[in-house]
N, C-alpha and C positions, 0 to 999 in steps of 0.2 A: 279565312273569313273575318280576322281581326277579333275574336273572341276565341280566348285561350282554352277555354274547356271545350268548345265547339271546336277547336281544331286538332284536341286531344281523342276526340273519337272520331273524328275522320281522319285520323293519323297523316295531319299536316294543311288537311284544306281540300279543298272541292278540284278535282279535275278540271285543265282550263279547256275553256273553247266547246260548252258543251252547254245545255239546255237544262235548267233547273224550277223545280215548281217549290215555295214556298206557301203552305199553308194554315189555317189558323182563326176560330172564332175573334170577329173583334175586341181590343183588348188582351191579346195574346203575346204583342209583341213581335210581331213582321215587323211594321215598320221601322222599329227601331233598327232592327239585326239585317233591316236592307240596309240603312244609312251606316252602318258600322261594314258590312261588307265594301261597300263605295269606298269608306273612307279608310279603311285599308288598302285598299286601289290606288288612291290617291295619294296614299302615303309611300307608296313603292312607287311612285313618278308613273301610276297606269293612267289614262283619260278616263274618267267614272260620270254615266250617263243616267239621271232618276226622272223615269217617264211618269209621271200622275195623273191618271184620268179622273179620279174624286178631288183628290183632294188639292186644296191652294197652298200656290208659294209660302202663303202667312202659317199655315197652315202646320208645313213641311217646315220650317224655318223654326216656329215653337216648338216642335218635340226635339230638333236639334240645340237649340236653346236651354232644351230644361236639361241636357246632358252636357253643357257645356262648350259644347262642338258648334265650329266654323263652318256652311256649305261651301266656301269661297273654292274651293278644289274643286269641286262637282258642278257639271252641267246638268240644270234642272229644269228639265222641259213638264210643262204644265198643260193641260188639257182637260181643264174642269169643268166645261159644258158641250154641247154640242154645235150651238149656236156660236161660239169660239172660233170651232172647228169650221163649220160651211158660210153661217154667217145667216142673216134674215130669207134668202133668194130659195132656201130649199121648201119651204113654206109651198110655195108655187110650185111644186113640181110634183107631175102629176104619178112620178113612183110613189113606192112604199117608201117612207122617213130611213125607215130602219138603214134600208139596202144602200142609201147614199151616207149614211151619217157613218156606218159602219169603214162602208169602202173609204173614205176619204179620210178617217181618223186613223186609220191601216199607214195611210197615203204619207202623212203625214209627219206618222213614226217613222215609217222607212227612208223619209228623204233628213230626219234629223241626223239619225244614225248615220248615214253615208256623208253625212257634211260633219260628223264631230268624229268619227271613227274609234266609238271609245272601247277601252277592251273588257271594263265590266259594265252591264247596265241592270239596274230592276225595274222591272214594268208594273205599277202597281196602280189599280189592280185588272185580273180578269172579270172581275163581277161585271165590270162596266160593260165591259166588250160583251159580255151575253147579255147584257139586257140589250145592246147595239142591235147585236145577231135576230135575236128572236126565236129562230130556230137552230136546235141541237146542230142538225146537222152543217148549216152553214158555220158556226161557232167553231166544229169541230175544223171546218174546213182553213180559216184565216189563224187559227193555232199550230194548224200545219204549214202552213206557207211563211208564219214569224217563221216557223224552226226550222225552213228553209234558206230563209233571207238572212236569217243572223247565224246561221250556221257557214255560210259562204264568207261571213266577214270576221271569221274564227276571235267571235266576243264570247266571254264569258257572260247567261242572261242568267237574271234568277223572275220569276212570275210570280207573281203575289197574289194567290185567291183567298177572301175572307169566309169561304164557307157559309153565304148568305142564301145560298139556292137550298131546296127544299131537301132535307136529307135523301130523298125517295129520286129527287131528280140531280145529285149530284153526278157529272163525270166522270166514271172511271180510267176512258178513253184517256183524260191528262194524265192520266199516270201512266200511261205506256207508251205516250209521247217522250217524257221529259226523260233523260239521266239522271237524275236524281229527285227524292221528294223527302221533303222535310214536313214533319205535323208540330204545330205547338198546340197547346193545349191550356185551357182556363180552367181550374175549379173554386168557384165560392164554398169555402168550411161555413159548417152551421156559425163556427167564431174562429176566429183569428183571421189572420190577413188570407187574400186569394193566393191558391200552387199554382203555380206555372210545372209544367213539364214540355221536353221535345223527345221527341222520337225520328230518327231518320225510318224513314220507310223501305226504300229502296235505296242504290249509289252502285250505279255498273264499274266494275272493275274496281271497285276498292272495299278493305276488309274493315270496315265499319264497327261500331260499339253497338251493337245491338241493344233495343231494350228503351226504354224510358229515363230520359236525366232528366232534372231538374232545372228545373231557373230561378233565375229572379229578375226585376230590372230595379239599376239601382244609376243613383247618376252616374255617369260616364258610359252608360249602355246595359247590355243584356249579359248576367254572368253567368255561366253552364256550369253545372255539377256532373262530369261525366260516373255514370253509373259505377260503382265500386267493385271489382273483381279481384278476390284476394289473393287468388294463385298468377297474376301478372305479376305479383308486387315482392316474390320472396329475396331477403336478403341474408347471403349466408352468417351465422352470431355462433355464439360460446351459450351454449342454457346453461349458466352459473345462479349458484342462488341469490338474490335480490336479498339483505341484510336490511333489519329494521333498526338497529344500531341499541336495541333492548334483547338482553342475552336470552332473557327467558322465550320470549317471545319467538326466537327464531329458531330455540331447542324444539319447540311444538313443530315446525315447518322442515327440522333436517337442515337448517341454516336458511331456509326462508324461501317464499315462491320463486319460481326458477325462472331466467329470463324465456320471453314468447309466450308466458303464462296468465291465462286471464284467473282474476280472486275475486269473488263474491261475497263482501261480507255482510252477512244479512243480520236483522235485530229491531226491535222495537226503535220509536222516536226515543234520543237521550240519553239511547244503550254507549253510543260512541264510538260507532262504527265509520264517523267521518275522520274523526280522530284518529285513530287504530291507522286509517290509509296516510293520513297527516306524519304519523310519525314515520313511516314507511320513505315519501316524498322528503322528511327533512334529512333525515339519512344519507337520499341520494343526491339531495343539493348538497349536501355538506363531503361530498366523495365528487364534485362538480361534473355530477350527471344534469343534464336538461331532465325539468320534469313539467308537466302541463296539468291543471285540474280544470276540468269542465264543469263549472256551478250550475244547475239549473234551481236548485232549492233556497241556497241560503244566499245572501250578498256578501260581494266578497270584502267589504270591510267590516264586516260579522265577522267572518270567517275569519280575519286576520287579526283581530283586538283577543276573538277565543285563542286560536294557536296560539297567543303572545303569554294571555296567559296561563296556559297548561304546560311552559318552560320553550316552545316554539319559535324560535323568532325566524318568520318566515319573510320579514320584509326585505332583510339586506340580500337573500337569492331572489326577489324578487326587482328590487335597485338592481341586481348583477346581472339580472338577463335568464339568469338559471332555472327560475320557477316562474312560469305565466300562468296568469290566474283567468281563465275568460270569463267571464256570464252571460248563459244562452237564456234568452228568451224561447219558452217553449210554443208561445203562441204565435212568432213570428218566422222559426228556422223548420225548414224542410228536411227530411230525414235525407238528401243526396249533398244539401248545406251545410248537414250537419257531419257527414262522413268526409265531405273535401276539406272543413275546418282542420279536422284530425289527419288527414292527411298532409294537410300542408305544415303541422308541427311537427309530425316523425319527418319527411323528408326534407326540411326546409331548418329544420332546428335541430334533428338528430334526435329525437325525446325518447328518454331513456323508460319513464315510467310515468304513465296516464291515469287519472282520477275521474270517473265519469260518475257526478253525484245529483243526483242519483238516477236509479232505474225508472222510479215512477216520473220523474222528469221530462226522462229519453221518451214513452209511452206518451204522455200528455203532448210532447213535439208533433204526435202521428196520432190525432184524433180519429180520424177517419181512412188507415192505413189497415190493409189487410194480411199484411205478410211482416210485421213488426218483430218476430222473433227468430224469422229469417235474415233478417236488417240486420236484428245485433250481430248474429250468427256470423256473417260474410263480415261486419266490420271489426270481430273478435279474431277471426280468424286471421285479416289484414297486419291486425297489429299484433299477433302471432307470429306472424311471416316475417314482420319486420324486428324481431327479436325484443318487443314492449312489454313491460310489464306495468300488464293494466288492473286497475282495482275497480271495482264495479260495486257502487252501493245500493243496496236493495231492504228499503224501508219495510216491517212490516205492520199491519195494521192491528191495532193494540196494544196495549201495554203489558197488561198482567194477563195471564190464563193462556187461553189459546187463542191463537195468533194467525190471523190468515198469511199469507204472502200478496200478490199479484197476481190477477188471473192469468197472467200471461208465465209462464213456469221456465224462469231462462235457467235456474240450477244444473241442467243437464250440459249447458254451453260452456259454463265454468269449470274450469280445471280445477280449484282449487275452494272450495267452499267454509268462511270463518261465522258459527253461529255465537250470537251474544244474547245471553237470558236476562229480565231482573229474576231474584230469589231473595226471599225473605230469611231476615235470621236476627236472632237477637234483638228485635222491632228497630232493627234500619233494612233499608232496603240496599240489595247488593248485586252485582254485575258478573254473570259466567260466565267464561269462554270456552269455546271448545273447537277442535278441527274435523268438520264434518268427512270432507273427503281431500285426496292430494295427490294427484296423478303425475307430480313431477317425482313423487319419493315416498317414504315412509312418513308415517306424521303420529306425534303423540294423540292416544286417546281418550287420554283424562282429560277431566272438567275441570278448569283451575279457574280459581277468582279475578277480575279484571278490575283495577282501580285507574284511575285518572283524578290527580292533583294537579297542585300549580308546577311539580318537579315531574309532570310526566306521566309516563306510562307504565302498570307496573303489570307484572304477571305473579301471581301470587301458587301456594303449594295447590297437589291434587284437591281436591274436594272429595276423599271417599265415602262419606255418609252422604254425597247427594246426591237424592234421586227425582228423576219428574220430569227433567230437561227436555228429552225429546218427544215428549207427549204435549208440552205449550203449557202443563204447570210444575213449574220446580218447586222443589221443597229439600230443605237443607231441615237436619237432624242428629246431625252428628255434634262434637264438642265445639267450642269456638276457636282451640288452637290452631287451624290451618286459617282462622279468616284474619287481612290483613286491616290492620288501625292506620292513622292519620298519622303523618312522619310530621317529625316539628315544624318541618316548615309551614306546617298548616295543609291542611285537606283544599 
């Protein structure tokens, strides 16, 4: 099809020599993803044939245009009025309009086709030809005799209908014509940019991605998000534990989350919970593991002035290729764009350990998305398979007291759960850690104190006089000797 995700779920491309319907509210994106079909045609030395009954040369030329692309490969037969077609003399004739305008623009296609013999062509569109027709029945009947005519001259066609007929009087008939049918689809968000999706419908004789992908059109054409299935994707790994390169820290964990294993550290705004995965990442840059963090919150030159100074310096794996920092616009990335992004860093860069910050991010990407914790579910699971150790930040709302989460409750999808409190003591305010749950191993259950200076991260002794932590208010009470002071270097 010349679109690489689109020929990932039809596992290689469309069957040749056979009758395809593409359809699609206008705006959808047909036409693009015809002109890129052609032009993969014409890239493999095929004759590529684009019939237009609406639209003009100028027309066709400007969308190819706005993607960069040359028609010069492609023969573009045009057929933008009727009067084109017969000419002024049908006016006088004492049939129906229809019945001549129709037959003769039939007439017309058929004798192109046979004088270029091309092996792919799109016919766009069928709207015209039914309004030609008039009636269902005759429509049905010169749909049947294309699929005759161009079946004898073993082309690949594809049919492009814009879905302008009345939902009540759409068709169904074309779809048990064609071998194959493709849907796109538009939606306007109350905000952010319009989703595209495709859906293959049908496709006789081949084992298809079922389901709904995603799109986009960006210049150079139309880009497919084949829908995410994480049990395609397993790679057999070692589940060794993941080291944070801080001793204390990885006694709580058994030597620390295990590879395949998703961590959830959840805490208030400031708690440090970005941090805490920060040190985790510099770790495994510094042992030259790939690692990847997806920013949806903070920018990443915030992000890398704080790491630099909490003793971080995450720029030179950054210079080295080692550490890639993206930032996702949540108003602009579709939740199938946002799984292929992460896809194409584990198998494309090897990525040892993924930072997705945060969760209310991921959620804000899928405003209007009804299965969002099924999403993360399958793309947790993906990077499971693929032996990743992923960290997942899950902001909670509040600071002090009790603390909601997210209406959407992903904790059960986490392997690995890291909570951080503030608590008051001595009138400074202070930071608790603790390991909620840890299903690669055994995990410390005390509550110990959390500091971050400019020299790091520190883990500090139990905390046994505290109590209140899992209720959303702590309260410390015990002496001050186990709470940790400002090392010289400064706090």
């Amino acid at each position: 099809m010349g679109v690489a995700g689109l020929d990932l779920i039809l596992h290689g491309g469309l069957p040749p020599s056979r009758l395809y319907l593409l359809e699609g509210e206008p705006g959808s994106g047909k036409t693009t993803l015809g002109l890129q079909f052609l032009l993969e045609g014409a890239r493999r030395g095929e004759r590529s044939l684009y019939v237009t009954l609406s639209e003009t040369r100028e027309e066709i030329e400007a969308v190819a245009a706005s993607h960069g692309w040359s028609l010069d490969s492609l023969e573009l037969f045009e057929l933008a009025t009727a009067a084109e077609v017969l000419g002024e003399a049908r006016e006088q004739s004492i049939l129906h309009p229809w019945e001549m305008e129709l037959g003769a623009t039939v007439r017309l296609i058929q004798e192109k086709v046979a004088a270029t013999s091309p092996s792919r062509i799109v016919f766009d569109s069928l709207s015209e030809m039914r309004l030609l027709a008039q009636n269902p029945l005759r429509y049905r009947r010169q749909v049947l005799a294309m699929k005759q005519f161009f079946g004898g001259l073993k082309s690949t066609v594809v049919l492009i209908d814009d879905l302008t007929a009345e939902r009540g009087q759409r068709d169904s008939h074309l779809h048990s014509l064609c071998h194959g049918v493709m849907t796109l689809e538009r939606t306007t968000l109350e905000f952010g940019a319009a989703r595209r999706r495709l859906q293959i419908q049908k496709l006789r004789g081949v084992d298809f991605i079922a389901g709904y992908h995603d799109l986009t059109i960006c210049k150079g054409g139309l880009e497919v998000y084949p829908r995410l299935i994480a049990a395609h994707h397993h790679k057999p790994f070692v589940g060794d534990p993941t080291p944070s390169g801080v001793e204390e820290m990885d006694a709580l964990l058994s030597g620390g989350p295990l590879r395949g294993t998703s961590t959830l550290i959840s805490g208030p705004a400031g708690s440090g919970k970005t941090t805490l995965a920060l040190q985790y990442v510099h770790a495994a840059c510094e042992r030259g593991e790939a690692c990847t963090i997806l920013e949806f919150d903070e920018r990443v030159g915030t992000l890398m002035v704080r790491a630099k100074q909490m003793g971080l310096d995450l720029q030179k794996h950054v210079d080295s290729g080692c550490l890639l920092i993206l930032q996702v616009d949540p108003a602009e990335v579709a939740p199938g764009e946002f799984a292929w992004r992460i896809r194409k860093q584990v198998e494309e860069r090897d990525v040892r350990i993924m930072v997705i910050d945060s969760f209310n991010g991921y959620v804000a990407a899928m405003p209007q998305e009804q299965f969002v914790a099924l999403q993360l579910h399958e793309l947790l699971s993906y990077l499971n398979q693929r032996g990743v150790t992923t960290f997942l930040i899950n902001p909670q709302s509040g600071l002090v007291g009790s603390m909601a989460t997210n209406a959407i409750n992903i904790s059960y999808v986490a392997d690995t759960v890291i909570l951080i409190r503030f608590f008051e003591a001595e009138g400074r305010i202070r930071k608790a850690l603790s390991i909620i749950k840890n299903r690669g191993g055994p995990h410390e259950d005390a509550i110990r104190e959390l500091r971050i200076d400019r020299r790091g991260l520190r883990i500090g002794q139990p905390l046994t006089d505290f109590r209140g932590v899992m209720t959303g208010n702590p309260e410390y009470v015990g002496s001050s000797a186990p709470l940790m002071e400002a090392r010289d270097s400064g706090a």
